[in-house]
C-alpha positions in Angstrom: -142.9 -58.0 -15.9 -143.6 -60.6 -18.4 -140.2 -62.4 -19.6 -139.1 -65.7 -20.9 -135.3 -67.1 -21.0 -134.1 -69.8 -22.5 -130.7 -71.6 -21.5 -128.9 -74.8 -21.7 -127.9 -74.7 -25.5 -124.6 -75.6 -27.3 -122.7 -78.1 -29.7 -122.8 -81.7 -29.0 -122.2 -84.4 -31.3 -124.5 -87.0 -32.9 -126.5 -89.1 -30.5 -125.9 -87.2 -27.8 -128.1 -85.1 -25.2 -129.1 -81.1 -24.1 -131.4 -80.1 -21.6 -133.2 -76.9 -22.4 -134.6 -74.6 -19.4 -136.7 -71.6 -19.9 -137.5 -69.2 -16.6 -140.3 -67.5 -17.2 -141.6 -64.7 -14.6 -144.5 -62.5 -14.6 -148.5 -63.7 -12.9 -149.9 -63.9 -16.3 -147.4 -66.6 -17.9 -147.9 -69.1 -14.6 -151.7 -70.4 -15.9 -151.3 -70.9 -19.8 -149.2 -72.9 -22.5 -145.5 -72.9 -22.9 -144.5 -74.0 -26.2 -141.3 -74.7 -27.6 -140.1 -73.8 -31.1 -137.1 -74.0 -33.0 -135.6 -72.6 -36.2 -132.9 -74.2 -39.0 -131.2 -71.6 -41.2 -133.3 -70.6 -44.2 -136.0 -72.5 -42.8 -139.4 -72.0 -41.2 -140.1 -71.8 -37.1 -141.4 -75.1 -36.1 -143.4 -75.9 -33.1 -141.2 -78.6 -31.5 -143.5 -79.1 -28.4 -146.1 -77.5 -25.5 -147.0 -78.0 -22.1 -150.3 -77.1 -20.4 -150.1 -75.6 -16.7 -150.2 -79.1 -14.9 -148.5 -80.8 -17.2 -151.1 -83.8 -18.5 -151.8 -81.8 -21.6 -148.5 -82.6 -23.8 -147.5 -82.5 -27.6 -144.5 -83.0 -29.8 -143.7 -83.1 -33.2 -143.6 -86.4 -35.0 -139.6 -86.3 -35.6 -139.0 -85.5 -32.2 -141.2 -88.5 -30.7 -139.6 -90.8 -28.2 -136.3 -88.4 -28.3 -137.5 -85.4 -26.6 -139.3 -84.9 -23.1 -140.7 -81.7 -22.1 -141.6 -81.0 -18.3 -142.3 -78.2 -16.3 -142.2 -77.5 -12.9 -144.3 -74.2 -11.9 -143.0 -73.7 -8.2 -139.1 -73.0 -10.1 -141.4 -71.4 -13.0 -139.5 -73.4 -15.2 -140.2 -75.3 -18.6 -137.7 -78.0 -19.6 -136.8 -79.6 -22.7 -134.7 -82.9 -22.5 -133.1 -84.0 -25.9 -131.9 -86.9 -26.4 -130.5 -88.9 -29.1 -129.8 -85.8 -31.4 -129.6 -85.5 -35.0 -128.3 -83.1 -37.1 -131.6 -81.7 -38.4 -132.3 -81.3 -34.7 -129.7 -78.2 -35.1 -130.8 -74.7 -34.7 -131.8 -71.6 -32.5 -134.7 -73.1 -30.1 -136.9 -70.6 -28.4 -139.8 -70.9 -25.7 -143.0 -69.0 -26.0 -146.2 -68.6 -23.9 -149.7 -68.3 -24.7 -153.2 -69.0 -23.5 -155.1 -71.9 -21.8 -155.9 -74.0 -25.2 -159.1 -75.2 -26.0 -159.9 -78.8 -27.8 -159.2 -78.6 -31.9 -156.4 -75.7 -31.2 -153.2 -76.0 -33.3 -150.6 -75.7 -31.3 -147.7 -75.1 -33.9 -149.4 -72.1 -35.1 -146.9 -68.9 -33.3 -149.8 -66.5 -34.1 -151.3 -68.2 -30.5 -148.0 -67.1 -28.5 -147.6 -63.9 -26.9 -144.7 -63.9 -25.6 -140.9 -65.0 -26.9 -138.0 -65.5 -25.1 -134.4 -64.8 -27.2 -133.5 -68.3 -28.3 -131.0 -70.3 -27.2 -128.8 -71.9 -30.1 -128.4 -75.8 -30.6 -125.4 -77.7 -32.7 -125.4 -81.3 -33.7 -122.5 -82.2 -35.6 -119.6 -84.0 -35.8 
């Protein structure tokens, strides 16, 4: 079966930190892209950042530059997102997602490349 899970969500104030996991199972998720995405009320999903299978291929968003890490670690078939320094606009549901292998040129923000969604798992910054 073919199944993503996000945990490690909550509310923390300003500045502070959450580390995301997201378990994913199933043969055909282990050799392709896991992305992670998040969602602010009344706005648009946005591609926060994706992981190739080894892990050398990485990308963020600009506004999460230098405050987020994303690792994974394949033997645990797990995907992590460490968040650091957190902002309020960092606030909403965040959700993992897998896709293919990507290919040079590819944009990685755009969902329509992601198969497979996990539930979400809901972030709070605020004081």
């Amino acid at each position: 079966q073919l199944q993503l899970v996000e945990s490690g969500g909550g509310l923390v104030q300003p500045g502070g930190s959450l580390r995301l996991a997201c378990a994913f199972s199933g043969f055909a998720l282990e050799d392709g892209t896991i992305a992670w995405f998040r969602q602010a009320p009344e706005k648009e999903r946005e591609g926060v950042s994706c992981i190739s299978r080894s892990g050398w291929s990485i990308n963020y968003r600009d506004s999460v530059k230098g405050r987020f890490t994303t690792s994974r670690d394949n033997a645990k078939k797990t995907v992590f997102l460490q968040m650091d320094s957190l902002k309020p606009e960092d606030s909403g549901v965040y959700y993992c997602a897998a896709g293919p292998v990507f290919t040079s040129g590819v944009d990685w923000t755009d969902r329509r490349l992601y198969t497979y969604w996990g539930q979400g798992t809901q972030v709070t910054v605020s004081s």
